[in-house]
C-alpha positions in Angstrom: 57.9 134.7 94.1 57.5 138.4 94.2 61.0 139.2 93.1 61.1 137.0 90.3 61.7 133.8 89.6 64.5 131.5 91.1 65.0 128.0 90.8 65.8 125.9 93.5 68.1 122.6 93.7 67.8 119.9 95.5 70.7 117.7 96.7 72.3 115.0 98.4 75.3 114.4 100.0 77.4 111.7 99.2 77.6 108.6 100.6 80.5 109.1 102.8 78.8 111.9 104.4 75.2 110.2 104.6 74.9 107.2 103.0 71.0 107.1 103.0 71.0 108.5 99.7 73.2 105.8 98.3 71.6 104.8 95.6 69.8 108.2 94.7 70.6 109.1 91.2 67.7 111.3 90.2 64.8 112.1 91.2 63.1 109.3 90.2 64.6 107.3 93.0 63.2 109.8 95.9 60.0 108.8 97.1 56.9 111.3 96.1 56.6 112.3 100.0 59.5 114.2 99.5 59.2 116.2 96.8 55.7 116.5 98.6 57.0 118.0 101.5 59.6 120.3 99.7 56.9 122.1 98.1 54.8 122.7 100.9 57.6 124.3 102.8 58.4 126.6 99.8 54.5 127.1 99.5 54.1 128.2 102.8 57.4 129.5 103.8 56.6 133.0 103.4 52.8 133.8 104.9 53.8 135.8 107.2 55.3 138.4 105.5 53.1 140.8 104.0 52.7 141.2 100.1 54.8 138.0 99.2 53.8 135.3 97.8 55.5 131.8 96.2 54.1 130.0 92.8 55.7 126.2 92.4 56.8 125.8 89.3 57.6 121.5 87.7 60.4 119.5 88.8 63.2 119.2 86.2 65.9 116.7 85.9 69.2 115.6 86.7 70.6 117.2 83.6 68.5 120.6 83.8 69.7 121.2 87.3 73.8 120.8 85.7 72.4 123.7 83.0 71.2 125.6 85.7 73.9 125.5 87.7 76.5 126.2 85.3 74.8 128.8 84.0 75.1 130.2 87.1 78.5 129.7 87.4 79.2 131.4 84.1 77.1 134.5 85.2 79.3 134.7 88.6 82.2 134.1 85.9 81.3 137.2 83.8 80.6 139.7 86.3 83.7 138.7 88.1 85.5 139.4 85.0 84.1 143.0 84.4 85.1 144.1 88.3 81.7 143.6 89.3 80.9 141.9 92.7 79.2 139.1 91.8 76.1 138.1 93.7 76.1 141.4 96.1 74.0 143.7 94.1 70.5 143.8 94.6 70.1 142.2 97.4 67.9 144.3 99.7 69.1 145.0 103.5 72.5 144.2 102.4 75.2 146.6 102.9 78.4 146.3 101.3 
């Protein structure tokens, strides 16, 4: 979007929670509809706001979703470690 990119994650719950998802182990065992639907929401989700817009980027795996994730984890990990808040700066409208 606008801002940059971000990727986003999709996941289930387990099967105690939901157990439609049962036998989901990747995304290859979600039907096409979904993924379908997913990007139409993050297509559309923001026309109505003025001067933003949303490009879909590809699907990635099982394994490049742990990367991302843990990447993530070790950049909340090193700002937390320098006495930086991690994940409250630049977030506009947010005051700390």
């Amino acid at each position: 979007d606008e801002a940059g990119g971000d990727e986003k994650l999709v996941c289930v719950p387990v099967d105690s929670t939901f157990p439609y998802y049962t036998k989901v182990d990747g995304k290859e065992d979600l039907p096409e509809i979904v993924f379908e639907q997913i990007e139409h929401f993050f297509t559309h989700y923001k026309d109505l706001e003025k001067k933003k817009w949303v490009r879909i980027g590809t699907w990635g795996d099982r394994e490049e979703a742990r990367r991302i994730t843990m990447e993530a984890i070790e950049r909340y990990e090193a700002e937390k470690a320098k006495g930086e808040e991690p994940m409250n700066h630049d977030v506009p409208g947010r005051e700390d």
